[in-house]
N, C-alpha and C positions, 0 to 999 in steps of 0.2 A: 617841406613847408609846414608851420605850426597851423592851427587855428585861430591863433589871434593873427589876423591880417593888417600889419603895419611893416610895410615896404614904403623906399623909398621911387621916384620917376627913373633912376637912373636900374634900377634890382629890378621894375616892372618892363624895363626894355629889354634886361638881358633872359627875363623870364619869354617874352614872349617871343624874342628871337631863338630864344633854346627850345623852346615846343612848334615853335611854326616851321623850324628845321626839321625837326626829328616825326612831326607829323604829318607834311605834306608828302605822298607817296604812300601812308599808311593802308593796310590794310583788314579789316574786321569782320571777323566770321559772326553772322547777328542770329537770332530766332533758328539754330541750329542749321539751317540749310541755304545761308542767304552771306553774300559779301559785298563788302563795299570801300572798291578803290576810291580814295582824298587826293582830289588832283588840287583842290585851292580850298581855303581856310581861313575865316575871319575870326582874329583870337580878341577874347573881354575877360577882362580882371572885375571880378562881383567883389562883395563888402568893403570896398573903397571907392567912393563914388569921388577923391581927390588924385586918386590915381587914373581911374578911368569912370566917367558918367556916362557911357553909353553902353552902360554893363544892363542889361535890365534886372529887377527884382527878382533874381533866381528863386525857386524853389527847393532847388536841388541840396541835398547836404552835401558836407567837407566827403570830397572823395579823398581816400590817401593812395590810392592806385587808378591808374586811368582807366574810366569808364564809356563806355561808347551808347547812346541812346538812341533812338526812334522816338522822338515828342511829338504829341499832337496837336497841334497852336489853332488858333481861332483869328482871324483882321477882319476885319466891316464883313462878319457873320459867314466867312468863309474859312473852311476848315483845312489843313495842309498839314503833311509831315516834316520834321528838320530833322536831320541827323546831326548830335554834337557828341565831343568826345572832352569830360570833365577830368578833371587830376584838380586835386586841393581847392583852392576858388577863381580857377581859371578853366574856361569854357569856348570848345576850338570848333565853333559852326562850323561844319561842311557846306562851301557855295560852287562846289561843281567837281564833277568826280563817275564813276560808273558803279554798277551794283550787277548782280544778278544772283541765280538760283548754281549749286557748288553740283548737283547731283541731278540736274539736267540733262534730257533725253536731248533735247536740242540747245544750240548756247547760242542765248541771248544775252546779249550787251545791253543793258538802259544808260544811257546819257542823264545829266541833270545839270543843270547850271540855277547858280542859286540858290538860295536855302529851302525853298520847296523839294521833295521830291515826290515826282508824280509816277503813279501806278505802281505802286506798291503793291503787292499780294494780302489778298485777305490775314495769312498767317502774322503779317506783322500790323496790319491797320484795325484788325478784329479783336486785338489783345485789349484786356481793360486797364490795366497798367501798360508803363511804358518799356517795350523792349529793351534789355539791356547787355550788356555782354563785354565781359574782358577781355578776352579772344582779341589783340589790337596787335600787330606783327609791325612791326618799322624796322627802317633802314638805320643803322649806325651811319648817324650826320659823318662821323669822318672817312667813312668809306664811300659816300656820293661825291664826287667828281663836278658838279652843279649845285650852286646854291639856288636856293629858292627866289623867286623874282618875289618882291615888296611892295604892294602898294595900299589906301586906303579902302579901309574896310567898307562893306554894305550897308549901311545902315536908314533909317527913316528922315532922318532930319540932320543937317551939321553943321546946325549952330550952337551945339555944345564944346565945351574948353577939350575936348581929345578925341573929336571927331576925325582931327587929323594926323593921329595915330597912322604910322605905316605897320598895321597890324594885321594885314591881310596878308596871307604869302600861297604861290601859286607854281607850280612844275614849272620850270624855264619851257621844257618841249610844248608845254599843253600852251599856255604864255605862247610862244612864238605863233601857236597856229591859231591865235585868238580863240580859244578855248578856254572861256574865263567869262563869269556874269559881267554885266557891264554895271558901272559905277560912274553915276553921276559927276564925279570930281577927274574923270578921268575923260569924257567927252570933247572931243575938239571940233567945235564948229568950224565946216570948210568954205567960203566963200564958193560957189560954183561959178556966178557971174567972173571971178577972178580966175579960178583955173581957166575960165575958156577965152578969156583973154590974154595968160600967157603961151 
């Protein structure tokens, strides 16, 4: 990928079906003693707001190699960690997945669903920059046996033109066992009055 970003909508789907493959399953060694399994993934295409507008205002420069972060974001004055993983000017939120410490007396699993991840260790929330790390291990897409399950991303608001982007991609296993944030666009109201009448 150059740095002048002019792709076309049909290069922008094959881009995000080719990282939403190859990095849900991923796994990243962070702050030297910390990992964090991607079980699902909301992928946005930055400096092109005709290909995608619900990229936000990155800060981040042109990676040429996949980068993995720790950011610390601010919403109505409350503070939270996201984990994303950048390559060129696409940027693959992690919104549920597991983490823990590699050289643990005892093994502890964290959970997280969502772009939050809570309880994070001082080592990674106490840094004044943002953790970063190359360290990103995946699966060769043609050796999984399971494609990644597809659906619309997290986002704030979707009434912008590619909010309905099937740019989210999620573990089929994790998927089956509703292991996956929940999304608005995915919600099915059930009549109960109706169920208990059939």
């Amino acid at each position: 990928m150059s740095e002048k970003w002019r792709i076309t909508a049909e290069e922008a789907e094959n881009i995000a079906t080719n990282y939403g493959t190859k990095f849900v399953n991923s796994i990243t060694r962070l702050a030297g003693n910390y990992w964090f399994l991607i079980t699902s993934l909301d992928i946005f295409i930055h400096n092109n707001a005709k290909i995608d507008d619900c990229a936000d205002l990155s800060k981040i420069s042109y990676q040429k190699n996949p980068i993995a972060y720790i950011r610390r974001k601010t919403s109505f004055k409350s503070e939270y960690f996201e984990f994303s993983i950048r390559i060129g000017h696409v940027e693959m939120i992690a919104t549920g997945g597991f983490w823990g410490e590699l050289e643990s007396r005892d093994i502890v699993v964290n959970a997280f669903l969502g772009s939050s991840i809570p309880g994070l260790p001082k080592e990674i929330t106490g840094l004044v920059s943002n953790p970063s790390s190359g360290d990103i291990f995946v699966i060769d897409p043609k050796l999984s046996l399971v494609c990644p399950i597809r659906s619309y991303r997290t986002i704030n608001q979707y009434l912008k033109n590619h909010s309905t982007n099937l740019w989210a991609f999620h573990d089929k296993k994790y998927f089956d066992k509703d292991f996956f944030a929940t999304n608005t666009l995915l919600i099915k109201s059930q009549n109960v009055y109706h169920e208990a009448g059939s």
